[in-house]
matplotlib code that plots the C-alpha trace (Angstrom):
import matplotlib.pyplot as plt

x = [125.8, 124.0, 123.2, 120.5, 122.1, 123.6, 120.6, 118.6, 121.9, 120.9, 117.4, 117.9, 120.0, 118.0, 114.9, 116.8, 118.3, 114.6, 113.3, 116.1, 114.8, 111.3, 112.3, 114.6, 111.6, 109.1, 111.4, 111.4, 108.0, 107.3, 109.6, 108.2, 104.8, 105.7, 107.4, 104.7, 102.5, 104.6, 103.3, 103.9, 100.5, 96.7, 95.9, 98.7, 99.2, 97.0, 94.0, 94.5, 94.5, 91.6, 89.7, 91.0, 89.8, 86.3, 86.3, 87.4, 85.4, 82.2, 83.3, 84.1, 80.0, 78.9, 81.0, 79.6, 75.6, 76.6, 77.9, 74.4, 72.4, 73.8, 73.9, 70.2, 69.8, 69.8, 71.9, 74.9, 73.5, 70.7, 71.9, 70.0, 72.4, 69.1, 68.3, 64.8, 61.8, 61.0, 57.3, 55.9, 57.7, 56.0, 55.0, 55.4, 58.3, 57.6, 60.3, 63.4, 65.3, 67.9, 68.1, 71.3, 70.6, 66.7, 65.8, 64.6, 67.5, 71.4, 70.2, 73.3, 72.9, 74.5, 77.0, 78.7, 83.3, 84.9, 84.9, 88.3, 88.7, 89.1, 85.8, 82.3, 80.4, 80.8, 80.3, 78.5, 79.1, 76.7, 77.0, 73.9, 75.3, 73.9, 76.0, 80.0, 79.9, 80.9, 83.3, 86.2, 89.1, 91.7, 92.5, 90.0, 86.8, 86.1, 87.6, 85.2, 83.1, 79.5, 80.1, 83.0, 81.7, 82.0, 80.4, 81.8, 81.6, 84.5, 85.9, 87.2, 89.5, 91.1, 93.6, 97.2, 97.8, 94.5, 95.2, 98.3, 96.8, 93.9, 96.9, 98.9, 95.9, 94.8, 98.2, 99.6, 102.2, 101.2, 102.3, 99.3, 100.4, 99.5, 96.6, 97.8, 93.8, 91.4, 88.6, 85.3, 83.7, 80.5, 77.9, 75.6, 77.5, 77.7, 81.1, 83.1, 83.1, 85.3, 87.4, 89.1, 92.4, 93.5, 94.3, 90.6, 88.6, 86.2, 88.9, 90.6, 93.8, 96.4, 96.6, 95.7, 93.6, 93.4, 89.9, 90.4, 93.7, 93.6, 95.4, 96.4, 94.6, 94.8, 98.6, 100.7, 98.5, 95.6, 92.7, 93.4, 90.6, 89.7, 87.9, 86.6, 85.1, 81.4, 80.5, 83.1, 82.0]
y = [191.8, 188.6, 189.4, 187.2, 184.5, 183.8, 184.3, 181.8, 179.2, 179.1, 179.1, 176.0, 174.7, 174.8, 173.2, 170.4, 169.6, 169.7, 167.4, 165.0, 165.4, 164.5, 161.6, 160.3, 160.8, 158.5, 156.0, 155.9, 155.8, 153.2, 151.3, 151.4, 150.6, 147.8, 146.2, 147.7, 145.4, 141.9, 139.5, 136.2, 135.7, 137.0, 140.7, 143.2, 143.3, 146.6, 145.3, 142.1, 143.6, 146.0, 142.7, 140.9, 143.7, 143.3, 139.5, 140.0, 142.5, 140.5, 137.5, 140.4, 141.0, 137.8, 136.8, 139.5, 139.2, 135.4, 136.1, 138.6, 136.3, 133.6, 136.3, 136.3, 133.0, 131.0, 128.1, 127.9, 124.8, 126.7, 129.5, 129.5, 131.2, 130.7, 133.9, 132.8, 133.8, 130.3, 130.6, 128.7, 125.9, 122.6, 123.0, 126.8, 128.4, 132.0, 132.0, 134.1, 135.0, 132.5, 133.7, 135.6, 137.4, 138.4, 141.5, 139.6, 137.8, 138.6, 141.7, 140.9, 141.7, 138.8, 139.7, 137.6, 137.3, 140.3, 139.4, 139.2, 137.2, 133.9, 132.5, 131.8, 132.0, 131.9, 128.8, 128.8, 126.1, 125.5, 123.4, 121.1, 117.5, 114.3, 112.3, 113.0, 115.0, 118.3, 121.0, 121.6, 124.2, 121.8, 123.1, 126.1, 125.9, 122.2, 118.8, 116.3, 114.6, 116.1, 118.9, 120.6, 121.7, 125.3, 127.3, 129.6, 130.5, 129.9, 131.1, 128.1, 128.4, 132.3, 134.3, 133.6, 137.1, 138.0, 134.7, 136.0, 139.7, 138.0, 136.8, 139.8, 141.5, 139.1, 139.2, 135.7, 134.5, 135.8, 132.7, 129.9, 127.1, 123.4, 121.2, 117.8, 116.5, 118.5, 119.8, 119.2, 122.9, 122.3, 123.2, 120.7, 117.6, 116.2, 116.6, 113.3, 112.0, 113.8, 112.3, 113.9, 114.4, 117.3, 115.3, 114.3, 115.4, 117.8, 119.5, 122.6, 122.1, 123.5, 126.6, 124.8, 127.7, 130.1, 131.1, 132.5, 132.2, 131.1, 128.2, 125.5, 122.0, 119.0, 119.0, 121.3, 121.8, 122.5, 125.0, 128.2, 128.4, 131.1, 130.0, 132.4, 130.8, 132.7, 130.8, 127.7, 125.3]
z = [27.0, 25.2, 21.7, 19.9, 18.7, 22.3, 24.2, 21.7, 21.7, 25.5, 25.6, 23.0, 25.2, 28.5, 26.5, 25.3, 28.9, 30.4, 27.3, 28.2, 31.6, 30.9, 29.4, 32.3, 34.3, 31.9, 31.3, 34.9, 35.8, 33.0, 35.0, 38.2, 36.9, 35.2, 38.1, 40.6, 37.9, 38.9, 40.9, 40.1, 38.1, 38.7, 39.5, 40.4, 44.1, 45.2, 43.1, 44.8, 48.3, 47.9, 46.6, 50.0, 51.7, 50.4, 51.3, 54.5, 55.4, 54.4, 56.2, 59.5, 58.9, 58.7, 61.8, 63.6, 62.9, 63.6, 67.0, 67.8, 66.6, 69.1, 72.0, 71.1, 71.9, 68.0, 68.0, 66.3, 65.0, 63.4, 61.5, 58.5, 55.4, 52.4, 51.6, 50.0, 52.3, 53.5, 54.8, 51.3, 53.0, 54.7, 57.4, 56.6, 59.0, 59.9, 62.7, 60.4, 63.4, 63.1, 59.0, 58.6, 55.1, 56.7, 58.7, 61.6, 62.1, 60.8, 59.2, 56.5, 52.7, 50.9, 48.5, 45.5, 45.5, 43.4, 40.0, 39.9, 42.9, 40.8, 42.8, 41.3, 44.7, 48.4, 50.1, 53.7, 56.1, 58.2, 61.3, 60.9, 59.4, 60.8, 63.3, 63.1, 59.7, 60.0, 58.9, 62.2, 62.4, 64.3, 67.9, 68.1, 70.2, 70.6, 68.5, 69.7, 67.0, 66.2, 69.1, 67.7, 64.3, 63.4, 60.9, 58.2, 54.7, 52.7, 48.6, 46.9, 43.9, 44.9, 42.8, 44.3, 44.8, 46.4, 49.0, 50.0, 50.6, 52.6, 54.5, 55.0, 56.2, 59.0, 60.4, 58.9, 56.7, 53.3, 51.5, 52.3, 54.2, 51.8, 53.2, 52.1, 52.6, 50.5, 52.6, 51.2, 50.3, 49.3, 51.0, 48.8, 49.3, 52.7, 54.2, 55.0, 58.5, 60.4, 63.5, 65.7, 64.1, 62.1, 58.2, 57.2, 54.5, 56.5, 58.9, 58.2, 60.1, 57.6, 60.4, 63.5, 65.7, 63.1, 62.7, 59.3, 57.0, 53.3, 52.8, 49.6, 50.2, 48.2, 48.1, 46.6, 43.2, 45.2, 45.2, 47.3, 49.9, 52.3, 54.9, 58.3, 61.0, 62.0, 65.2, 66.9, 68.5]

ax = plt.figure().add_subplot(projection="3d")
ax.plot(x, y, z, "-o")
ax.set_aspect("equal")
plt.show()
């Protein structure tokens, strides 16, 4: 039988083997949270692809109220992505069917990037540029000059990890392939005439058919850009 000095020798004995547990454990756990934490710069890797889920899915709406909107009978040509009520204009137009972000038309609510997406605002390409200019995804829909220009709405300037989740998530490479051209990603400057070829300023043809990828242009030290496609041409 145990007297008292026994029985609290073991009882000291057990607490300090499940203290040195615990600790084990922590140390552990510290460990895997630092690494989890690890991605080669930017946001850790399941921020980065809840935030890629939240771009994607936007650009999944747009495509879609894009693609009803044309069923309809709107041109691709004249999707209309200006939010602003547009019946001051001159001459006034009351017609906002063809108005993605309005009621009567798209039906979308326009949304800004995730602040931690590294972009300021989205950019929506519309397919309405005079003569040849246009914005083309090489080898999908159409390549001929002024008939093949597509629209989508692009995020210039992403986090690296939130690129690669974009990536992973439409079923590409997670690693963007490099543009050696820049693309011209501003809706307010007129993109650059745009031949039929897949190395100008105003095609995306990094991923040649791919209707939405995120990619590197401008070389190897270029912007990260996530483009999707709403309506080809």
């Amino acid at each position: 039988m145990l007297n008292t000095k026994e029985l609290l020798k073991d009882t000291q004995g057990n607490a300090l083997f499940l203290i040195l547990i615990a600790v084990a454990l922590f140390a552990a756990l510290s460990y895997a949270v630092t690494q989890s934490g690890r991605g080669g710069g930017g946001i850790d890797r399941e921020q980065a692809a809840i935030t890629a889920a939240e771009m994607t899915q936007y650009a999944a709406s747009l495509r879609t109220a894009a693609m009803r909107m044309t069923i309809t009978g709107v041109n691709e040509d004249a999707l209309d992505f200006d939010p602003t009520d547009d019946s001051s204009s001159s001459p006034a137009d009351n017609d906002f069917s063809n108005d993605v972000f309005m009621t009567e038309g798209g039906g979308v609510i326009e949304q800004q990037p995730p602040g931690n997406s590294g972009v300021t605002a989205y950019g929506y390409l519309d397919a309405t540029a005079a003569g040849n200019n246009g914005w083309y995804v090489w080898d999908l829909g159409t390549n001929g000059q002024g008939t093949g220009r597509e629209v989508l709405v692009v995020a210039d300037d992403l986090d690296a990890n939130v690129c690669r989740e974009i990536n992973r998530g439409l079923g590409l490479d997670p690693e963007p392939v490099v543009q050696a051209t820049a693309v011209v990603v501003d809706p307010d400057a007129a993109p650059s005439t745009a031949p039929a070829d897949g190395g100008n300023n105003a095609t995306f043809g990094a991923q040649e058919g791919e209707p939405f990828a995120c990619i590197r242009h401008g070389g190897a030290s270029g912007n990260l850009v996530y483009y999707h496609v709403l309506a080809e041409q």
